[in-house]
C-alpha positions as CSV (number, residue, x, y, z in Angstrom):
1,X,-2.5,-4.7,14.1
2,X,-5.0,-2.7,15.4
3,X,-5.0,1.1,13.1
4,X,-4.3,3.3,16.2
5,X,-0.5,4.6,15.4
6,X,-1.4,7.7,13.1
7,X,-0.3,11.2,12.8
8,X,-1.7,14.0,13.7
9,X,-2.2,15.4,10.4
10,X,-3.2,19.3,11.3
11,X,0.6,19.7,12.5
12,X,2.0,18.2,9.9
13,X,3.5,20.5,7.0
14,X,2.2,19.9,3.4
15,X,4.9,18.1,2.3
16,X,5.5,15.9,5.2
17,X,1.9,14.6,4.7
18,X,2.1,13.9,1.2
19,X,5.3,11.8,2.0
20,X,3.2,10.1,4.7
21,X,0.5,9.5,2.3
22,X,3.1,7.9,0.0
23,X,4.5,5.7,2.4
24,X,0.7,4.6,2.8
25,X,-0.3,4.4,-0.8
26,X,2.8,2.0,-1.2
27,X,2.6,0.2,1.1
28,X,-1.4,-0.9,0.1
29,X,0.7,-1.2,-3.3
30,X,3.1,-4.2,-1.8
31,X,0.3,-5.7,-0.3
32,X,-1.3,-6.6,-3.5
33,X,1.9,-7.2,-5.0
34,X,3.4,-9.7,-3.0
35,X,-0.1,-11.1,-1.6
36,X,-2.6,-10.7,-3.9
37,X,-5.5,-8.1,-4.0
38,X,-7.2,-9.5,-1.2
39,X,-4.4,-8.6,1.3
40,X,-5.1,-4.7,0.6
41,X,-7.9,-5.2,2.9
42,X,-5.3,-5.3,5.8
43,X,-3.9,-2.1,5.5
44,X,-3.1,-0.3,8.5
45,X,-1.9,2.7,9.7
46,X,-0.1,0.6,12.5
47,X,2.2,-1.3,9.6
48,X,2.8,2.1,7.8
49,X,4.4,3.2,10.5
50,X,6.5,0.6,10.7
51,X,7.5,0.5,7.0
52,X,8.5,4.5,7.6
53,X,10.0,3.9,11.0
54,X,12.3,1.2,9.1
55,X,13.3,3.0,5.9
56,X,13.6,6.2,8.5
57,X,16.3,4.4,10.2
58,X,18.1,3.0,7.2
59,X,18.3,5.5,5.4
60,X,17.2,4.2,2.3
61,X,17.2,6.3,-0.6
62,X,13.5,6.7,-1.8
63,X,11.7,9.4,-3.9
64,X,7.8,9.9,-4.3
65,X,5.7,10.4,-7.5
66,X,2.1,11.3,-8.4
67,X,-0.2,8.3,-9.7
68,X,-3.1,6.5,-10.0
69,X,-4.6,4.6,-7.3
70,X,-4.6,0.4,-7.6
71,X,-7.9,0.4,-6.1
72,X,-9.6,3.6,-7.4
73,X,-8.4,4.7,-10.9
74,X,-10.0,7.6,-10.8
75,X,-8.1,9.2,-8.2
76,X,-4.8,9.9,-7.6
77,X,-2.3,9.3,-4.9
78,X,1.3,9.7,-3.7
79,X,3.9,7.0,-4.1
80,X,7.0,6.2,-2.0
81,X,9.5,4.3,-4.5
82,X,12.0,2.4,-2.9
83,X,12.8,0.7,0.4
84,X,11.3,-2.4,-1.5
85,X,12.8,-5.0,1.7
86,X,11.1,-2.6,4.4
87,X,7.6,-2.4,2.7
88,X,7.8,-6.5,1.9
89,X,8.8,-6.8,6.1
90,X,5.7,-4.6,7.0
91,X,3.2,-6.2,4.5
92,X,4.5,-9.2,5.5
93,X,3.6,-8.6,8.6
94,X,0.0,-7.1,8.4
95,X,-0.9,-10.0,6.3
96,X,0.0,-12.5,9.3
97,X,-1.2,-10.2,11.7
98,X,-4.5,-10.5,9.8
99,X,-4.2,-13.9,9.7
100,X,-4.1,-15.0,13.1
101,X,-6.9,-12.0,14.1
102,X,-9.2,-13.6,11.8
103,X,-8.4,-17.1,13.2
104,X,-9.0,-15.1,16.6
105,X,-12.8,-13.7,15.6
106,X,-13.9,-17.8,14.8
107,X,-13.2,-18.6,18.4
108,X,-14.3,-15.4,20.5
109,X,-16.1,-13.0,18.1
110,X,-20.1,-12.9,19.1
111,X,-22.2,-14.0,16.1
112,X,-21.8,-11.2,13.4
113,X,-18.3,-11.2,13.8
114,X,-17.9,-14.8,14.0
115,X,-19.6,-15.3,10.5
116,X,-17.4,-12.2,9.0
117,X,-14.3,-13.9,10.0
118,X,-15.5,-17.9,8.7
119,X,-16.5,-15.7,5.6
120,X,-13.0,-14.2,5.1
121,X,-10.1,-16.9,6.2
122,X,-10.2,-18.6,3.3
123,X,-8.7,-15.4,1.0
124,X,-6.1,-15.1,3.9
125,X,-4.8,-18.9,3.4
126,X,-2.7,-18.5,0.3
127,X,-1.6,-14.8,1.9
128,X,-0.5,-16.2,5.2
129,X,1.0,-19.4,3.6
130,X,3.5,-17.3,1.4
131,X,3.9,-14.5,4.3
132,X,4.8,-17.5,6.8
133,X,7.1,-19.0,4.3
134,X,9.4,-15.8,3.5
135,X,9.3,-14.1,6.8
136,X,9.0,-17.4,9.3
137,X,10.3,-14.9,12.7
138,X,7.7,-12.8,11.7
139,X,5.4,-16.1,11.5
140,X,6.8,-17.4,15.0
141,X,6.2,-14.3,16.8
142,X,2.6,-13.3,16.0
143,X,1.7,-16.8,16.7
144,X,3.5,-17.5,19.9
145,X,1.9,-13.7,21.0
146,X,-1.5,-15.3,20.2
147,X,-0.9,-18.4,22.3
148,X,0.4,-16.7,24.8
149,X,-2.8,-14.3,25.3
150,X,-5.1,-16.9,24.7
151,X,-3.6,-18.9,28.0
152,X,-3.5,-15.6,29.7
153,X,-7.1,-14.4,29.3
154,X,-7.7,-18.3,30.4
155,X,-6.5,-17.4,33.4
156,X,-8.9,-16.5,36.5
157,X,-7.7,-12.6,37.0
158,X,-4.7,-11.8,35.4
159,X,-2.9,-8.6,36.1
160,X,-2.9,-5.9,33.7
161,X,0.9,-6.3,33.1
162,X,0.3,-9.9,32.7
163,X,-2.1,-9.6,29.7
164,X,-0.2,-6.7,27.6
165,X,2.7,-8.9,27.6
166,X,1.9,-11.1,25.1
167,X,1.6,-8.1,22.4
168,X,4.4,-5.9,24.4
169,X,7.0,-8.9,23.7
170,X,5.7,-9.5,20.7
171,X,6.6,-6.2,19.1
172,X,10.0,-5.9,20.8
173,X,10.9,-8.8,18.8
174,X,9.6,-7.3,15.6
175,X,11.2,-4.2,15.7
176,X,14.6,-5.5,17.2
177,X,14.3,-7.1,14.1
178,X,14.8,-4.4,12.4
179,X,17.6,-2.9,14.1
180,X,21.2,-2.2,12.2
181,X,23.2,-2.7,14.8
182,X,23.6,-3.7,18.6
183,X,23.4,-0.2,19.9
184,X,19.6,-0.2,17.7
185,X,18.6,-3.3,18.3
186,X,18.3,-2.5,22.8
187,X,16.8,0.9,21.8
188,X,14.0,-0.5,19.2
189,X,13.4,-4.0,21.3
190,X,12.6,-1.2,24.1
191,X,10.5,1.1,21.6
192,X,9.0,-2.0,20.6
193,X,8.0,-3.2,24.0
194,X,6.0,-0.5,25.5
195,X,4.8,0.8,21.8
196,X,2.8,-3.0,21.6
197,X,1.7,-2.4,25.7
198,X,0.2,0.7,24.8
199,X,-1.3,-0.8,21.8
200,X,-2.8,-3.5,24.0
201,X,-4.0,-1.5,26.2
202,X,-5.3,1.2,24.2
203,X,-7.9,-1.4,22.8
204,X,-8.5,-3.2,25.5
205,X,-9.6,0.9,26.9
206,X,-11.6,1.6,23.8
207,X,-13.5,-2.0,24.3
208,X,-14.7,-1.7,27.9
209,X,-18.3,-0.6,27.5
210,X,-18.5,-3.2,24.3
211,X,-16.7,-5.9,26.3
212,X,-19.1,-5.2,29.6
213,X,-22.2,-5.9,27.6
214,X,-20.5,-8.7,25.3
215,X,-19.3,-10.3,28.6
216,X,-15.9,-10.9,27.1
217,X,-12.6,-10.5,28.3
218,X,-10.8,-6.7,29.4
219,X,-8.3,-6.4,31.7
220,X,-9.5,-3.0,32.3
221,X,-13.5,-4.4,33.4
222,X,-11.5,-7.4,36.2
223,X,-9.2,-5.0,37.4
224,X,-12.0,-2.5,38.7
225,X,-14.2,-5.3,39.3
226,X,-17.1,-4.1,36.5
227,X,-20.0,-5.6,36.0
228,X,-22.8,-5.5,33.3
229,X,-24.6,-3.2,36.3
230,X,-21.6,-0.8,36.8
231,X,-22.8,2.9,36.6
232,X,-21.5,5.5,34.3
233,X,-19.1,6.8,37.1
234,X,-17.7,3.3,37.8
235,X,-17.0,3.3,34.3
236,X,-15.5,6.7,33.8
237,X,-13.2,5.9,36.2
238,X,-12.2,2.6,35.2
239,X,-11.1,5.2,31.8
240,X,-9.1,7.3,34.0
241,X,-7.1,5.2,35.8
242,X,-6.6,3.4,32.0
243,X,-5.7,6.8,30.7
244,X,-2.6,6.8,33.9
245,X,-1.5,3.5,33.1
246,X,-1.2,4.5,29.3
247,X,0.4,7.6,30.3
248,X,2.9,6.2,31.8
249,X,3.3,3.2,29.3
250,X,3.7,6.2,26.4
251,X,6.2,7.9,28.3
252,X,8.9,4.8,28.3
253,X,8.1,4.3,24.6
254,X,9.1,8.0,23.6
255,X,12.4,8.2,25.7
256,X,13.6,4.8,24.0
257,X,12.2,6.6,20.9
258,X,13.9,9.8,21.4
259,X,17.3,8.0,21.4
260,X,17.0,6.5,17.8
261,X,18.6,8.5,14.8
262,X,16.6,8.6,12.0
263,X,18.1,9.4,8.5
264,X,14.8,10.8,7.1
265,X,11.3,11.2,8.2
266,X,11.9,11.6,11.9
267,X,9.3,14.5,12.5
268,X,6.8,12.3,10.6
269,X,7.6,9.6,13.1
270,X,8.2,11.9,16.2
271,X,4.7,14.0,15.3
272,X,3.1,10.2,15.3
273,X,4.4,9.5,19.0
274,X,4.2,13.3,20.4
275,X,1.0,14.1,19.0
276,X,-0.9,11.5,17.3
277,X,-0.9,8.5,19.7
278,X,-2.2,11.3,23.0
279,X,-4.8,13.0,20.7
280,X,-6.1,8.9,19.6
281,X,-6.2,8.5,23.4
282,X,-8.0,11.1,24.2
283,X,-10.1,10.7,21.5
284,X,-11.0,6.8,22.5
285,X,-11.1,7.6,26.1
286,X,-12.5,11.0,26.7
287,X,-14.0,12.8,23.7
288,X,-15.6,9.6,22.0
289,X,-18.4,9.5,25.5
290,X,-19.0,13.2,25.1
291,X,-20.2,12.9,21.5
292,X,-22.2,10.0,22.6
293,X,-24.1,11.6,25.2
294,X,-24.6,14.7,23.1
């Protein structure tokens, strides 16, 4: 996805980060298990959370141990052992996720990224192929999400509510998936929903300076009319009025939140939602211009 659903890690207790950690660490793990070595490069904080918010739910018995890292030997890391179906759904997952994003850059990505991603979809074949092939409704919603915003950012001013759908649905269905029963399933399809808006939006908010001078598309830059000529102010307050509709589009996602049970790991989870996703958008919307202009 796109690496902004993390924790905030200074209110986290000791050992409520290490379990974190190991839910991480595994997961990169499972990538290069099932996928090969070169899937490890998709490893996200996005899909972490989802492994945890999955095994959370379940319930499933899991225990963590010291080790070696797979990809540095020479330092050592936490492991999660167990929930082996939920960290297969979740690699799974960034692997096509990765897939389609590179098959994304060849099409709209400006030269250097262009070349990066004709450079790299050729180690993502075999990956995607196998990840298709055991999880095909994973397979069928990230690519009907990718045709669907590709027609919608074809369009001549789509809304804002218009483009986020594509990734809002997209997750609904993903984490629906998930769900244990029917009761779950309404409370994680609406989790998911407004958890994969924010998502879209939140990028589509970090990207409108980059996407102003790179001419590409933003639903942030049609709806206040932004040009490559826009001032400073136009575009701080382009920022704010995205920082309201993200409010607001956070809000939803942690009341459906707040009405799942969760077996273990729930302050993990809930200190992700509460406290990590407002400090990232305050971070991406806010702080990252002051540092700039220092």
């Amino acid at each position: 996805m796109f690496g902004y659903i993390r924790p905030q890690k200074s209110e986290l207790l000791v050992k409520e980060y290490e379990q974190y950690r190991g839910i991480y660490c595994a997961l990169c793990k499972h990538l290069g298990k099932n996928y090969g070595m070169v899937a490890r490069m998709t490893l996200s904080y996005d899909c972490t959370f989802l492994a945890m918010l999955e095994i959370g739910l379940s319930g499933t018995s899991c225990s963590f141990f010291n080790g070696k890292c797979v990809v540095n030997p020479l330092k050592k890391c936490t492991y999660c052992k167990g929930g082996d179906s939920e960290f297969r759904y979740a690699s799974a997952l960034s692997v096509v996720m990765s897939y389609y994003k590179l098959k994304d850059d060849t099409r709209d990505s400006k030269f250097p990224g262009k070349i990066r991603a004709f450079l790299l979809l050729p180690f993502f074949l075999r990956p995607h192929k196998k990840a298709a092939k055991e999880f095909p409704f994973i397979e069928t919603c990230v690519a009907e999400a990718m045709d669907r915003q590709e027609v919608t950012e074809q369009m001549e001013k789509p809304n804002i509510d218009v483009c986020a759908e594509p990734t809002a649905r997209m997750l609904a269905d993903l984490f629906s998936n998930i769900a244990g029963g029917e009761k779950q399933k309404r409370i994680l399809e609406q989790f998911g929903y407004f958890l994969g808006r924010w998502i879209y939006l939140i990028d589509a908010a970090d990207d409108i300076e980059k996407d102003l001078n790179d001419r590409s598309f933003n639903p942030f830059v049609l709806k206040r009319d932004l040009t490559s000529d826009s001032s400073s102010e136009d575009i701080s307050k382009a920022k704010a009025y995205a920082n309201e509709v993200l409010n607001m589009t956070l809000s939803q996602a942690i009341s459906a939140f707040q009405l799942l049970e969760f077996q273990q790991f729930g302050k993990i989870l809930s200190n992700v939602l509460l406290l990590g996703l407002p400090e990232m958008q305050k971070e991406l919307l806010f702080l990252k211009e002051k540092k700039k202009n220092v």
